[in-house]
VOTOR-913477 format. One record per residue (C-alpha): residue number from 0; x, y, z negated. Coordinates in steps of 0.1 Angstrom, whole numbers, plus 2048, in hexadecimal, padded with zeros to 3 digits. Layout:
BEGIN
NUM,X,Y,Z
...
***
This chain:
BEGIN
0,800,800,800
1,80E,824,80A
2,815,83A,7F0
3,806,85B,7EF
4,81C,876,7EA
5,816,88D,7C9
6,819,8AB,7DA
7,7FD,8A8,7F3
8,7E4,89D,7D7
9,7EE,8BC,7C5
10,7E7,8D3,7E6
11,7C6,8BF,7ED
12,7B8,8C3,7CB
13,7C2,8EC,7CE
14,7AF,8EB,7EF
15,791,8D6,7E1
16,791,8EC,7C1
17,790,90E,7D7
18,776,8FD,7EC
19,75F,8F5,7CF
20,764,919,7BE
21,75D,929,7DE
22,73B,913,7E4
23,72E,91A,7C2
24,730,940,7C4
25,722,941,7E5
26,703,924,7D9
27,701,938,7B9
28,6FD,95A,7CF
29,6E3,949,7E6
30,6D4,940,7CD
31,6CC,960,7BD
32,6C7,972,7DC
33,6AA,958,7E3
34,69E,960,7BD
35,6A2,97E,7BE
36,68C,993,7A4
37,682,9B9,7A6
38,69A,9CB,789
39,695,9ED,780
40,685,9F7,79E
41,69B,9E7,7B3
42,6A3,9C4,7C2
43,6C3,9BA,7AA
44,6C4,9A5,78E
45,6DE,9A1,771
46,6EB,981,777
47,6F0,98E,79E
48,705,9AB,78E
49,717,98B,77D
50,71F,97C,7A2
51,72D,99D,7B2
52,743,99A,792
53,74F,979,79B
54,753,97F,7BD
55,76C,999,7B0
56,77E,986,799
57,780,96B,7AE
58,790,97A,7CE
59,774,974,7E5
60,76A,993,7F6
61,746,997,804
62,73E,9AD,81B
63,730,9CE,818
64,709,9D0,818
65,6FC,9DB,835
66,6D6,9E2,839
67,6C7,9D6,855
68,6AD,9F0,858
69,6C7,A08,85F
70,6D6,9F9,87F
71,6F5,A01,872
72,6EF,A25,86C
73,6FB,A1C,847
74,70F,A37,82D
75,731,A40,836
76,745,A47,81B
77,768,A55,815
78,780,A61,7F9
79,76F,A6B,7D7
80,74D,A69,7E1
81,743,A4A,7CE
82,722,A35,7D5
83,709,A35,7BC
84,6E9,A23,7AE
85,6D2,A38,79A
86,6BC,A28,781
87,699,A34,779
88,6A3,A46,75E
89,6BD,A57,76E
90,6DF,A48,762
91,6F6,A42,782
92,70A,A25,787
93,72A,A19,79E
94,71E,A0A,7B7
95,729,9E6,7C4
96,72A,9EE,7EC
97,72A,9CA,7EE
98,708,9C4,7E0
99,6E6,9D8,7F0
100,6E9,9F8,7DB
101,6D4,A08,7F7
102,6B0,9FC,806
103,6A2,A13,81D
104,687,9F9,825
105,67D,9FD,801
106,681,A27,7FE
107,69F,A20,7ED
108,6B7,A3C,7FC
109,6DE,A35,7FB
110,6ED,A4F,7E0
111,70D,A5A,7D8
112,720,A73,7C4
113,73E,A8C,7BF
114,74F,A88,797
115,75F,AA9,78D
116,781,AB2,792
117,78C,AA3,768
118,770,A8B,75F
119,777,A77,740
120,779,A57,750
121,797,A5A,76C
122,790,A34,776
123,76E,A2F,77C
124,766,A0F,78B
125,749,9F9,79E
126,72E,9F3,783
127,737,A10,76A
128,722,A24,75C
129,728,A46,76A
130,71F,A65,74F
131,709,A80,758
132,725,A99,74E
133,73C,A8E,768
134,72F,A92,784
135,733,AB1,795
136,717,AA6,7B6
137,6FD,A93,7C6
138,6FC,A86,7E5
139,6DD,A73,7F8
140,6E3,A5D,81C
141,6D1,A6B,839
142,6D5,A51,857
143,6D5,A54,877
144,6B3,A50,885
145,69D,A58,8A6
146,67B,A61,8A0
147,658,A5D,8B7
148,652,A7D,8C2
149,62E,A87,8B6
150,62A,AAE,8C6
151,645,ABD,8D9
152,63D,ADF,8C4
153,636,AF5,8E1
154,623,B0C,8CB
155,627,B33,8D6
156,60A,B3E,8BC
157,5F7,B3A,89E
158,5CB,B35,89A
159,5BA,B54,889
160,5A3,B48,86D
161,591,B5D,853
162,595,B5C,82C
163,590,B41,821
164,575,B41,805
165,56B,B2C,7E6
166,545,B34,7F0
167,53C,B16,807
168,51F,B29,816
169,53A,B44,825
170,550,B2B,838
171,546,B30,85A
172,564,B3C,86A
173,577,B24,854
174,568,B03,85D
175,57C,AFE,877
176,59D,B03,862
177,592,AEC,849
178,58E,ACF,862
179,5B1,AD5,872
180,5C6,AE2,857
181,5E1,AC5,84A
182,5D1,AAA,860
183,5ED,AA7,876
184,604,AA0,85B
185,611,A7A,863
186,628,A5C,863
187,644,A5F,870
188,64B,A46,886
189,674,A44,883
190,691,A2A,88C
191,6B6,A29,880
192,6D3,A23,896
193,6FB,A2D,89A
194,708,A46,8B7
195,70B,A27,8CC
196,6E7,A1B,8C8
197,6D5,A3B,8CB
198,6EA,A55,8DB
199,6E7,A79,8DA
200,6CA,A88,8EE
201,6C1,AAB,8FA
202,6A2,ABC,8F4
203,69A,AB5,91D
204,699,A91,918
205,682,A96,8F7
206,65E,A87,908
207,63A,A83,8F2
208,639,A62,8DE
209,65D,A54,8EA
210,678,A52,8D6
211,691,A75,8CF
212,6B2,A71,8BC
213,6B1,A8B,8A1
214,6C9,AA9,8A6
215,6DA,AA9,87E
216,6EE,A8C,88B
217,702,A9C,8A3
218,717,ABE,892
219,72F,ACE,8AC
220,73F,AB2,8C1
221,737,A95,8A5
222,71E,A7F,8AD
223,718,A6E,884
224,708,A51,876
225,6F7,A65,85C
226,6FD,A87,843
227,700,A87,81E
228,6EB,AA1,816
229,6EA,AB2,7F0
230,6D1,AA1,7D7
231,6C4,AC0,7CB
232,6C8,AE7,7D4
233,6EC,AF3,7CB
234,6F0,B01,7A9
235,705,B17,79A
236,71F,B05,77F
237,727,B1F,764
238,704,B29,762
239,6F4,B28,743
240,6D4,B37,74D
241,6BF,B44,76B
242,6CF,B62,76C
243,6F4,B5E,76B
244,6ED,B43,78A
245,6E9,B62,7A2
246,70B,B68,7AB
247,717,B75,7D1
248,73A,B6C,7D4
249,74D,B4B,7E3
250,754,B38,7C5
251,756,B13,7D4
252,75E,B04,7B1
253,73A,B0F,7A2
254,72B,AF9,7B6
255,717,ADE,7A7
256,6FB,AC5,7B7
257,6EA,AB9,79A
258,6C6,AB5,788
259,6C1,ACC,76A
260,6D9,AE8,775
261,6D0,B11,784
262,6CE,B16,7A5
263,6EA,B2E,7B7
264,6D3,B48,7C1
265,6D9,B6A,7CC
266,6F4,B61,7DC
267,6FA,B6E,805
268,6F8,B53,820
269,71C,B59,82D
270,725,B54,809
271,710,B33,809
272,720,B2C,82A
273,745,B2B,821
274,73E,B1C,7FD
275,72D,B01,80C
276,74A,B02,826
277,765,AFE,80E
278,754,AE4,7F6
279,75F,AC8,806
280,777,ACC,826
281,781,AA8,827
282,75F,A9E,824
283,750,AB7,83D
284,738,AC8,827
285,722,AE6,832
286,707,AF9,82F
287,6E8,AE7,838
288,6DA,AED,855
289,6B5,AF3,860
290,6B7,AD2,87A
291,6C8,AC2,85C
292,6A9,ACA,845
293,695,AC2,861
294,6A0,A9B,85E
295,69C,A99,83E
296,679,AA9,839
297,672,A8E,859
298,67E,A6F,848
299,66D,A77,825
300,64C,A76,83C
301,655,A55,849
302,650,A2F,841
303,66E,A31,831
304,666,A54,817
305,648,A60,802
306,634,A66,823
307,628,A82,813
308,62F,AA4,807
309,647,AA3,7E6
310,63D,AB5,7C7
311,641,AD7,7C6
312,661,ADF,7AB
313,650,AFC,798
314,66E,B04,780
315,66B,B2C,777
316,68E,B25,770
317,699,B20,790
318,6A7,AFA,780
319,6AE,ADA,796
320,697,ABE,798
321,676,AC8,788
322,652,ABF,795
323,634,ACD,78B
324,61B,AB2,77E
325,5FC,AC4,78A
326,603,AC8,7B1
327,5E2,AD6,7BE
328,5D8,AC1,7DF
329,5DF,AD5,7FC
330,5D3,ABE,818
331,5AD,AC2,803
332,5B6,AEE,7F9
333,5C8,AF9,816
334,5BD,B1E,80D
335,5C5,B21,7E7
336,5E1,B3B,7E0
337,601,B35,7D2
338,5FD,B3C,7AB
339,5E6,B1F,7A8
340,604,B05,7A2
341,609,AFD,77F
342,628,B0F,773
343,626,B03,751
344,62B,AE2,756
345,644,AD0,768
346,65A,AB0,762
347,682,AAB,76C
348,68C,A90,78B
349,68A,A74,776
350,668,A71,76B
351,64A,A62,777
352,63F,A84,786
353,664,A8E,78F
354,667,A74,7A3
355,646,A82,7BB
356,660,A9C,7C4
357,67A,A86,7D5
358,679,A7D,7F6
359,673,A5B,7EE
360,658,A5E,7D5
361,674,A4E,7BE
362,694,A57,7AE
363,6AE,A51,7CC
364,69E,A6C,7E3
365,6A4,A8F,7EC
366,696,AB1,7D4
367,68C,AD1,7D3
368,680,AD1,7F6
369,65D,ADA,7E9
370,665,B01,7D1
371,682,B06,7BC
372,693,B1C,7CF
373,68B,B2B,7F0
374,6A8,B18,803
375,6BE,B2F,821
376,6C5,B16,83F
377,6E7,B19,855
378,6D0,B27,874
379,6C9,B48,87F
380,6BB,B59,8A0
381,6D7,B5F,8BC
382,6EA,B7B,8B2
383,6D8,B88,893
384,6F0,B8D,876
385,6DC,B9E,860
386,6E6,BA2,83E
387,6F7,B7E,83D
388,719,B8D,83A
389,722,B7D,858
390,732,B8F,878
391,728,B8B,89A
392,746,B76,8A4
393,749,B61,883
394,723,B56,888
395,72B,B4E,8AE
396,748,B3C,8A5
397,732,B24,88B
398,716,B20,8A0
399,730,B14,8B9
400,740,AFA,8A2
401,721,AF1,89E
402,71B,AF9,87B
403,6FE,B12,87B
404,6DC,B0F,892
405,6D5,B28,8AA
406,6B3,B32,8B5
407,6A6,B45,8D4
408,6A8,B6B,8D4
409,686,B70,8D8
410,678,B5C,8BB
411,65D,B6D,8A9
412,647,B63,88D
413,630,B49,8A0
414,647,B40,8C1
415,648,B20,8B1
416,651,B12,8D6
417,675,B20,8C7
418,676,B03,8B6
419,695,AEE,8B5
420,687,AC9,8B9
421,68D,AB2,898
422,68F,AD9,87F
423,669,AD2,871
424,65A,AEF,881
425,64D,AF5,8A1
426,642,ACE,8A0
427,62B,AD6,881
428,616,AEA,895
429,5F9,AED,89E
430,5F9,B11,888
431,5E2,B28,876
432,5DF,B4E,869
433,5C7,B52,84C
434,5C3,B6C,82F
435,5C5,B5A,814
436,5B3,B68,7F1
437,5D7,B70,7E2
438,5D3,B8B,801
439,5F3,B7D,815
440,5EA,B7B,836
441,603,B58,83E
442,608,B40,85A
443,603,B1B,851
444,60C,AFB,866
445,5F1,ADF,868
446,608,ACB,851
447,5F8,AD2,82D
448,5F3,AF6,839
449,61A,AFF,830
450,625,B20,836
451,634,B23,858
452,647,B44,85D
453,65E,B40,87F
454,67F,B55,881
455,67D,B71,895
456,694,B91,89C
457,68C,BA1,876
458,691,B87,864
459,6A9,B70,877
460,6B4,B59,85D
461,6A0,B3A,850
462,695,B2E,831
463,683,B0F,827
464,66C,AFD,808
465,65F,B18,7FA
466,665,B28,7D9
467,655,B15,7AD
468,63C,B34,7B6
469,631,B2D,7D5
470,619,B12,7CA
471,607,AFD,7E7
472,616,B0F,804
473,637,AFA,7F7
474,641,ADC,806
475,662,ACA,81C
476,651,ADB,839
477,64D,B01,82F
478,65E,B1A,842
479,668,B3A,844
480,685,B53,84B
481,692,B74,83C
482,6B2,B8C,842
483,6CD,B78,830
484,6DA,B88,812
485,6DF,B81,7F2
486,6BC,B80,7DD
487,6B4,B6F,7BD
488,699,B56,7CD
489,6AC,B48,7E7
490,6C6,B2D,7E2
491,6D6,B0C,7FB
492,6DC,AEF,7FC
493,6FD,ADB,80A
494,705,ABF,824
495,726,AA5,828
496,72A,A99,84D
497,746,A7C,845
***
């Protein structure tokens, strides 16, 4: 009988043992992912924590999660900007890239955030516990999408109506308002997709109910996979109340993107402009745009957002992340005024009624897109300084680069055929002129009657979501425009384009 040599049953039982291990963490991990339980409001469970644990310890590498829905328009990341879960309550985790800390499917928006420049733990890693106090910013996936074109916005007017009334006997003139007003608000009928599955279009190619690749992916001569854009309107980091947040300078170190914190007000938009510039070079932050609050305003009203409009943050204070708990209905009181919003009472992101005022109708989304702050956009009409602080050739040099929208020299308040396709204006329409009882004689789109000011020649600069005071004309699709300096109700918000 041949003898079998020691060393090859040695280096048989290595490979049989490797083998074995390997099998049982990938059975084990089957296993869970085929009994896999809801866990705090998401699909993870402890003991699948347990396995992406072992999977570290023991060498084997999975691969990164990929959701399918997104058609591999999925978050790119880079440097410092660390992936996050957020728990109900609001306490952020690391996030294990490896295991799905992102469902769009599921209204479960991919998050991620910025620590401060000394945080008290230097080597935060995947599964920690990251504390409140050290993080300097939120940041929330947009991906890449197209979306079904519903109205091509061609709109170069607004519908007269007379006051609206509470006396149902006097509603004549207003019947017809009351049918149409906020009943084109739908569904959004979207799907995701890189550069190479859904190229860049132009406006010409943009037909009625076929598919248009939204403009905020494309910024200069990049074509992207997505934007981060900021969690909540930018605040103000030394402040320590409403007031000392107005401040017009370029101070990129007070920024902070965070729940709970004073909005940088009265502050210019060339100031908002380079601070938003100069937050992040590497990361290619910048002021958001009006195409850029376009998409997300469009995806919060899709399968895959609230599908409705987010609560109104009615914080006197001018603070992050509130929602008012007593929205009135605007889609049944298109006509009420503005004060008619609770004031008193309002909640912070992560509550029951805080989350109502994410894009997602949960804690991962997007806020303060419905009051707060009014929020200044990166667009203007052609040529139309104002009193940004810009000059004429620094503004053409950014719209060039890509970085600032530019709209028609001839907008005025209703030419919503102006419209850039994918900004959430002209493609609101149709759009109505009413006094209302406050004695405001406003435009509203026929999405929940939101105001719908365009830009025009006075007041070139845009602004969007409406102000805690504005009541039910707030909302993700409210928009107006003003002159561009620095005011104590107008604030912005900021975007990374990795």
């Amino acid at each position: 009988m041949r003898k079998v040599n020691n060393k090859y049953i040695f280096i048989l039982g290595v490979i049989v043992g490797l083998i074995l291990s390997i099998s049982t963490v990938y059975a084990v991990d089957a296993y869970i992912e085929s009994n896999k339980v809801t866990y705090n409001n998401h699909n993870k469970t402890n003991v699948e924590e347990a396995i992406d644990e072992l999977y570290e310890k023991s060498g084997i590498h999975k691969t990164k999660w990929v959701d399918k829905t997104l058609n591999g328009a999925d978050p790119v990341l880079k440097d410092h900007l660390i992936p996050v879960e957020i728990k109900p309550n609001g306490d952020v985790y690391y996030a294990n890239e490896n295991s799905e800390w992102y469902n769009y499917s599921e209204k479960r928006w991919a998050n991620a955030i910025i620590l401060i420049d000394s945080p008290s733990n230097t080597n935060y890693k995947v599964g920690d516990h990251i504390i409140e106090d050290d993080i300097e910013s939120y940041f929330v996936w947009i991906p890449r999408y197209q979306y079904k074109i519903w109205d091509l916005g061609e709109y170069s007017e607004s519908y007269t109506f007379s006051q609206l009334t509470d006396d149902q006997s006097n509603r004549e003139n207003d019947t017809a308002f009351w049918k149409v007003a906020g009943s084109n608000s739908r569904l959004i009928d979207i799907k995701f997709g890189t550069p190479n599955s859904i190229p860049k279009m132009n406006e010409n190619e943009a037909e009625l109910n076929k598919y248009y690749t939204h403009p905020a992916f494309t910024l200069g001569t990049k074509d992207l996979n997505g934007i981060w854009v900021g969690k909540f309107e930018t605040g103000y980091k030394d402040a320590t109340n409403a007031n000392n947040a107005g401040v017009d300078s370029e101070a990129r170190d007070e920024i902070i993107i965070k729940p709970d914190v004073y909005s940088w007000r009265n502050i210019s938009i060339k100031n908002m402009f380079m601070n938003s510039y100069n937050y992040e070079r590497d990361l290619d932050s910048h002021m958001l745009k009006n195409t850029e609050w376009g998409a997300v305003a469009y995806l919060s009203h899709s399968a895959y957002g609230i599908g409705n409009e987010v609560n109104t943050n009615n914080s006197a204070d001018f603070k992050t992340g509130y929602s008012a708990t007593s929205n009135i209905d605007q889609r049944i009181y298109p006509g009420i005024t503005a004060e008619s919003t609770d004031k008193v009472n309002t909640q912070p992101w992560n509550t029951a009624f805080g989350y109502l005022a994410s894009t997602t109708g949960n804690i991962g989304g997007v806020y303060d897109m419905s009051g707060g702050a009014w929020e200044y956009m990166a667009a203007c009409v052609k040529g139309q300084i104002s009193s940004s602080g810009f000059d004429t050739s620094e503004l053409e040099n950014q719209v060039a680069k890509g970085y600032i929208d530019e709209y028609s020299a001839d907008s005025s308040r209703d030419s919503y055929n102006k419209r850039i396709l994918g900004d959430a204006t002209g493609e609101l329409g149709p759009f109505y002129k009413y006094l209302e009882s406050s004695g405001w004689n406003g435009l509203h789109s026929s999405w929940y009657a939101d105001n719908s000011n365009f830009v025009d020649l006075s007041d070139p600069w845009p602004f969007r979501g409406g102000i805690n005071s504005d009541g039910v004309l707030t909302g993700q699709f409210y928009f107006s425009s003003w002159i561009g300096g620095a005011e104590k109700y107008y604030s912005f918000r900021i975007a990374l384009a990795i």
